[in-house]
C-alpha positions as CSV (number, residue, x, y, z in Angstrom):
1,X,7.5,8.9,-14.6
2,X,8.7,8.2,-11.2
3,X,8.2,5.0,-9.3
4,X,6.8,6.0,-6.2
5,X,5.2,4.0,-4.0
6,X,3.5,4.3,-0.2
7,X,4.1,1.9,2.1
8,X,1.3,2.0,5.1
9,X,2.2,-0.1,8.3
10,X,2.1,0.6,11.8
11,X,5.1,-2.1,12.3
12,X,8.7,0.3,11.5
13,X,10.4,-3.1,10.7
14,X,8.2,-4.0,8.0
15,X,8.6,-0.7,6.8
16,X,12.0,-0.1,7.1
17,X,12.5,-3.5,5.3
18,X,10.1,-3.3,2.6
19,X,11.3,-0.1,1.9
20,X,15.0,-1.3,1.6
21,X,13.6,-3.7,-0.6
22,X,11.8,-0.9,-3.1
23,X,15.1,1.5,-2.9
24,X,17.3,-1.1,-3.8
25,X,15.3,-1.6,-6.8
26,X,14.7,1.8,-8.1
27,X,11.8,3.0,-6.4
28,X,11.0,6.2,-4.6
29,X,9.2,5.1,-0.9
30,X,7.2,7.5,1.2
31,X,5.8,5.8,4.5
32,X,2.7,6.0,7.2
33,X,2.6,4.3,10.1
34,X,-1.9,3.8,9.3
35,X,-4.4,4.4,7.4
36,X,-5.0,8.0,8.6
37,X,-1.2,9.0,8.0
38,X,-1.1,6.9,4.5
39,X,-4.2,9.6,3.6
40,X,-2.2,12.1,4.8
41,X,0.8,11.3,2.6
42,X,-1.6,11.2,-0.1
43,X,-2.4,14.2,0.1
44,X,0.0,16.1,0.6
45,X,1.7,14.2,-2.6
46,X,-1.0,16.0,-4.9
47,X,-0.5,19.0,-2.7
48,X,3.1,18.6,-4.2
49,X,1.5,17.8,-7.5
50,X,3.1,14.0,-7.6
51,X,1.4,10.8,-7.5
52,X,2.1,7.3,-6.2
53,X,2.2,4.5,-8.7
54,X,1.6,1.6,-5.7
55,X,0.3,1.6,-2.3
56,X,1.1,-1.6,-0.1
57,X,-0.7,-1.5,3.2
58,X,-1.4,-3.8,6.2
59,X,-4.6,-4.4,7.4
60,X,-4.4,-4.7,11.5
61,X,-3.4,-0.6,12.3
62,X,-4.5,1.7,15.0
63,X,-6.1,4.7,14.4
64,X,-7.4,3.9,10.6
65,X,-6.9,0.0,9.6
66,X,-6.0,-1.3,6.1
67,X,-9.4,-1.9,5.1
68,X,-11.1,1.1,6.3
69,X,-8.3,2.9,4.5
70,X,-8.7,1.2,1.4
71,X,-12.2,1.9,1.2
72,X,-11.2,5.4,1.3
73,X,-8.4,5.1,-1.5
74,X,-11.0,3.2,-3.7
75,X,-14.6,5.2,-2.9
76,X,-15.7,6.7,-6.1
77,X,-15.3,10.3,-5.4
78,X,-11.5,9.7,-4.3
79,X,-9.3,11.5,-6.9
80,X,-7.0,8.5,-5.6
81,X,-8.8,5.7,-6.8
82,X,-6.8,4.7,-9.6
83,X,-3.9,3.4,-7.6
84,X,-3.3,0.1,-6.8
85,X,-3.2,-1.0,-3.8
86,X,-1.6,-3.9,-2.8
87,X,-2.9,-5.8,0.8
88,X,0.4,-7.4,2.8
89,X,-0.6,-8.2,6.0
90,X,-0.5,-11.5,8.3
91,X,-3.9,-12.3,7.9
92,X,-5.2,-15.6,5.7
93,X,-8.8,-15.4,5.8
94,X,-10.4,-15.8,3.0
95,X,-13.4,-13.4,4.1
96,X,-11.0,-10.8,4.3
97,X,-9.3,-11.5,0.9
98,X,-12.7,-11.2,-0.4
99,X,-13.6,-8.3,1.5
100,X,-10.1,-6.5,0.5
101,X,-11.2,-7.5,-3.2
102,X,-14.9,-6.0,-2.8
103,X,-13.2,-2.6,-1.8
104,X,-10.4,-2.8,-4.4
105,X,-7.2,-4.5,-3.5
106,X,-5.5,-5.4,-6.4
107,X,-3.7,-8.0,-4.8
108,X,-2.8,-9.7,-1.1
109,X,0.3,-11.1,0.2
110,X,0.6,-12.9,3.6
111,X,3.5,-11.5,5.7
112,X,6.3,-12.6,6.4
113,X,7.0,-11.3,2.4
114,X,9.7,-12.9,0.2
115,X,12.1,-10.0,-1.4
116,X,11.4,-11.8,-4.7
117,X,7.8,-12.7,-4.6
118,X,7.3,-8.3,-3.0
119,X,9.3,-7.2,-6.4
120,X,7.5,-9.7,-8.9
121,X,4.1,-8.3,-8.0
122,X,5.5,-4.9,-8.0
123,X,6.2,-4.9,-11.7
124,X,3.1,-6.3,-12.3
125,X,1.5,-2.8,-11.3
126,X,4.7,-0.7,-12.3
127,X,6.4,-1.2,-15.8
């Protein structure tokens, strides 16, 4: 099965260096620059008739923010629901931990990310 993952993040550095990170290490990376183009990609990956293994997302976006996007991903009629989706964002509250775990984040890493640290949780979600 292929590794793919989406990468959702309204900042092209992070992008552009998370996903240098991924294709160094195997992975197939599709990108949206916020919540509403992260759905998009989504979709039009089952359009195509693939699937993402990971999604990593921020939270603070414009237009659809990481939460709001999440919920979406994770509601119980989403045909996406089973895919993780990692939180990396800069934000440390733990209110919005919890409230990323109440909607379904399977993890959360505070920005800036560690190369290392990015790939360990990776595996966790894709062997």
């Amino acid at each position: 099965m292929e590794k793919h993952i989406l990468i959702v993040d309204d900042s092209p550095t992070l992008r552009a260096s998370v996903s240098f990170v991924l294709k160094q290490n195997g992975y197939t990376v599709t990108e949206g620059e916020n919540g509403l183009a992260g759905l998009e990609r989504l979709n039009e990956a089952k359009r195509q008739g693939k699937r993402f293994s990971l999604i990593i997302s921020d939270v603070n976006m414009p237009k659809m923010n990481g939460l709001d996007f999440l919920r979406e991903v994770k509601s119980p009629t989403s045909v996406f629901k089973f895919i993780p989706v990692v939180i990396l964002t800069t934000e440390r509250e733990e209110r919005l931990k919890n409230i990323g775990r109440e909607n379904g984040a399977a993890g959360w890493m505070v920005k800036p990310f560690q190369p290392n640290l990015l790939m360990a949780v990776v595996k966790k979600f894709i062997r």
